[in-house]
C-alpha positions as CSV (number, residue, x, y, z in Angstrom):
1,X,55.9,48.9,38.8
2,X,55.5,46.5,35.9
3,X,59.1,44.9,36.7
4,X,57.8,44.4,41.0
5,X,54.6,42.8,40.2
6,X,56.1,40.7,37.3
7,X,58.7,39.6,39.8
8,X,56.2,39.0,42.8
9,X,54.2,36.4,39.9
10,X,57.6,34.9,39.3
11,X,58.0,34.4,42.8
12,X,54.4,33.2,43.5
13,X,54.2,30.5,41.1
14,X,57.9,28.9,42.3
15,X,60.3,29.8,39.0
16,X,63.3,31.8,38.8
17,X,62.8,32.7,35.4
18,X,64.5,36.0,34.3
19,X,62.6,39.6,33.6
20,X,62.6,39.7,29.9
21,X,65.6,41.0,28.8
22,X,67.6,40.3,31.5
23,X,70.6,37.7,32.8
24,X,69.6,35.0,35.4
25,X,72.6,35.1,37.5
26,X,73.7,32.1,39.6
27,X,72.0,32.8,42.9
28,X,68.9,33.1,41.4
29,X,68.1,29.8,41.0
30,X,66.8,29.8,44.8
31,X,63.3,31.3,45.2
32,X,63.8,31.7,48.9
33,X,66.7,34.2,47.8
34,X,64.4,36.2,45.9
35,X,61.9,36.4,48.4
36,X,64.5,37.4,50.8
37,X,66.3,39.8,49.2
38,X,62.7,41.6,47.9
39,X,61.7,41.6,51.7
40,X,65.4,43.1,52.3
41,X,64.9,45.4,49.5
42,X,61.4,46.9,50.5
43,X,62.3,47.3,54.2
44,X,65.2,49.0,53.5
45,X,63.0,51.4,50.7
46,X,60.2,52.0,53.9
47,X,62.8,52.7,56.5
48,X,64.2,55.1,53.7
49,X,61.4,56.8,53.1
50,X,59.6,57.0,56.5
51,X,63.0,58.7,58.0
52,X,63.7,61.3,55.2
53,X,59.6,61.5,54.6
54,X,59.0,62.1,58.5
55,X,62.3,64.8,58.2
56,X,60.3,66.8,55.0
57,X,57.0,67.1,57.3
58,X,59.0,68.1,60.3
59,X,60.7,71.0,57.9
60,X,57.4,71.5,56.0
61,X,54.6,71.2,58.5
62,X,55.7,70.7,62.1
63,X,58.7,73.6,62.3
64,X,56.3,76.0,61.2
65,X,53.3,75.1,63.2
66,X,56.5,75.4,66.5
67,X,57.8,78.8,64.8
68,X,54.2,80.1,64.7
69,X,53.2,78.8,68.2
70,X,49.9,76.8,66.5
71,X,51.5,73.4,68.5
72,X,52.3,73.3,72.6
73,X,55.8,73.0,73.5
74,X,54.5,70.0,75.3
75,X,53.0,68.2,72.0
76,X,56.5,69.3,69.7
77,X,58.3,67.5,72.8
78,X,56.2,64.1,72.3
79,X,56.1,65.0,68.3
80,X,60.2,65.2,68.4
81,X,60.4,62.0,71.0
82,X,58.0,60.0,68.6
83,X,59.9,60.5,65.3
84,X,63.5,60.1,67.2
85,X,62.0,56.6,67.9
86,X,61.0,55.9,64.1
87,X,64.6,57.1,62.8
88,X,66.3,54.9,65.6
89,X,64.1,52.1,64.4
90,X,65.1,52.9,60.6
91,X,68.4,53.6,61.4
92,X,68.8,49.6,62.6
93,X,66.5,48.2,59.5
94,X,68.8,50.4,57.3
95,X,71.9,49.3,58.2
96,X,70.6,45.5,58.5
97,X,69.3,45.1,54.9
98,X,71.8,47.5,53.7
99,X,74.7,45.4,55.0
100,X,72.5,42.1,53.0
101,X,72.3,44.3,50.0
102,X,75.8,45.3,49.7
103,X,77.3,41.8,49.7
104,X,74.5,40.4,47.5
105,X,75.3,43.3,44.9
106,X,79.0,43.6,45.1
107,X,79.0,39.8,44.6
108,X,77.6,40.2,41.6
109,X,78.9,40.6,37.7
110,X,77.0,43.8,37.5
111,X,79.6,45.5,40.4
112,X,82.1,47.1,38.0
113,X,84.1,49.9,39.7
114,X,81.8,52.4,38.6
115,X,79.1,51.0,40.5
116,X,81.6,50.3,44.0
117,X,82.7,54.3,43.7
118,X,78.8,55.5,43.5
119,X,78.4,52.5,46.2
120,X,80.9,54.0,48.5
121,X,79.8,57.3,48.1
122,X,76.0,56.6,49.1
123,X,77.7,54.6,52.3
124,X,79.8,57.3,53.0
125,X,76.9,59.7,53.1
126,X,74.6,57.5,54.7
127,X,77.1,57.2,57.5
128,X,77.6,61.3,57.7
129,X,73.3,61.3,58.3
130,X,73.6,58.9,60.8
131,X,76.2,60.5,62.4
132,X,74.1,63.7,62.5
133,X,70.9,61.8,63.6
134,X,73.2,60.0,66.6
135,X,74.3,63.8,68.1
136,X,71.2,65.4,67.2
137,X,69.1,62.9,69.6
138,X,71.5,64.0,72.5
139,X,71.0,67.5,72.1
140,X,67.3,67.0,72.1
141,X,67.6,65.3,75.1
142,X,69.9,67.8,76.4
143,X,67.5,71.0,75.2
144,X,64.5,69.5,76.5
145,X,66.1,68.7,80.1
146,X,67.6,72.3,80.4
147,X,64.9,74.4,79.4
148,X,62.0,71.9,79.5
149,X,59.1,74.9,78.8
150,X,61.4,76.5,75.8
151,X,60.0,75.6,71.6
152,X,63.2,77.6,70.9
153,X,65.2,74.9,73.1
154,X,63.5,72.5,71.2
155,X,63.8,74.1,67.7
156,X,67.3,74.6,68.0
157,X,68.1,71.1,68.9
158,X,66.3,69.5,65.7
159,X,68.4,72.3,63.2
160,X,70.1,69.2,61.1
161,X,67.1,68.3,60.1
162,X,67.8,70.4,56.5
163,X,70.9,68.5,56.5
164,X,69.4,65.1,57.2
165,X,66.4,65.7,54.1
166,X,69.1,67.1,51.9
167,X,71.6,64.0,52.4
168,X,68.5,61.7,52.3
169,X,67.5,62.9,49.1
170,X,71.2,62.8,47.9
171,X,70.7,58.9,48.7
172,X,68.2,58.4,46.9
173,X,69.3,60.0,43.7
174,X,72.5,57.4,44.2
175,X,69.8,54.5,44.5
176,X,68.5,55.6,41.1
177,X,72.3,55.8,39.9
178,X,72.9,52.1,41.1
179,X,70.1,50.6,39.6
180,X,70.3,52.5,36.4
181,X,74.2,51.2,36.0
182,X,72.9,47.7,36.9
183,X,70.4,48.2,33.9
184,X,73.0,49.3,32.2
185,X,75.4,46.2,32.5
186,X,72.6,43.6,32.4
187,X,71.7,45.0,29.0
188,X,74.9,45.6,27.4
């Protein structure tokens, strides 16, 4: 938190002076840069978190509240039409700034090969959830036009969802693996 707001000042007052302890690398020397690739940075961190975030509350609170027959088939169908929105809208912002992040970080002195294997592994997987978040939109549509009165029609069509939070939350663990072996270079 100390590093953001520290950064945010830097930004503010118009220098690109480095965090202490820490490089200045070429590119930094525009502040329009920074301030691009912290907007890049945070809208890929909220599409991120509202698409895995809204799939935890669907497996925590909205598939039980369907299983137990607390919700109307009718509200899960708007609930499930909703949050399909949400994930199309993050799917777009994620590949966007991800695509901006990649090439400013593999640009960078910090992408060893270490950093381009744990790289293409997080793409690879992020591809895989999109993948499943692609099909399992159709067969929502398709379960809700068949049987438009059936929670079970609708239940079954969102099963991925423990796939999608446990690849999401794979993701993010490779975030914290990325930044952790930019730390690493930048100090050593």
């Amino acid at each position: 938190m100390v590093r953001i707001l520290t950064a945010l000042a830097l930004l503010r007052i118009g220098t690109s002076a480095a965090l202490p302890g820490r490089r200045v690398l070429p590119y930094h020397d525009l502040d329009m840069t920074d301030a691009a690739l912290l907007a890049a940075r945070w809208a890929h961190s909220i599409a991120a978190v509202a698409w895995v975030g809204g799939g935890i509350f669907y497996l925590l609170v909205l598939r039980p509240a369907v299983t137990n027959g607390a919700l109307p088939s009718d509200s899960a169908r708007a609930t499930a039409e909703r949050f399909g929105g949400l994930v199309k809208l993050a799917m777009w912002t994620l590949v966007v700034t991800g695509a901006v992040l990649f090439f400013t970080r593999i640009s960078e002195p910090t992408a060893t090969a270490r950093y381009a294997a744990v790289l293409g592994l997080k793409v690879a997987l992020s591809a895989w959830m999109f993948f499943i978040a692609v099909r399992r939109r159709r067969r929502i549509a398709d379960a809700v036009a068949v049987k438009p009165g059936r929670i079970r029609a609708v239940a079954a069509a969102l099963g991925h969802v423990n796939t999608v939070v446990i690849l999401g939350a794979a993701i993010f663990l490779l975030s914290d693996v990325l930044r952790y072996i930019v730390e690493q270079e930048l100090g050593g």
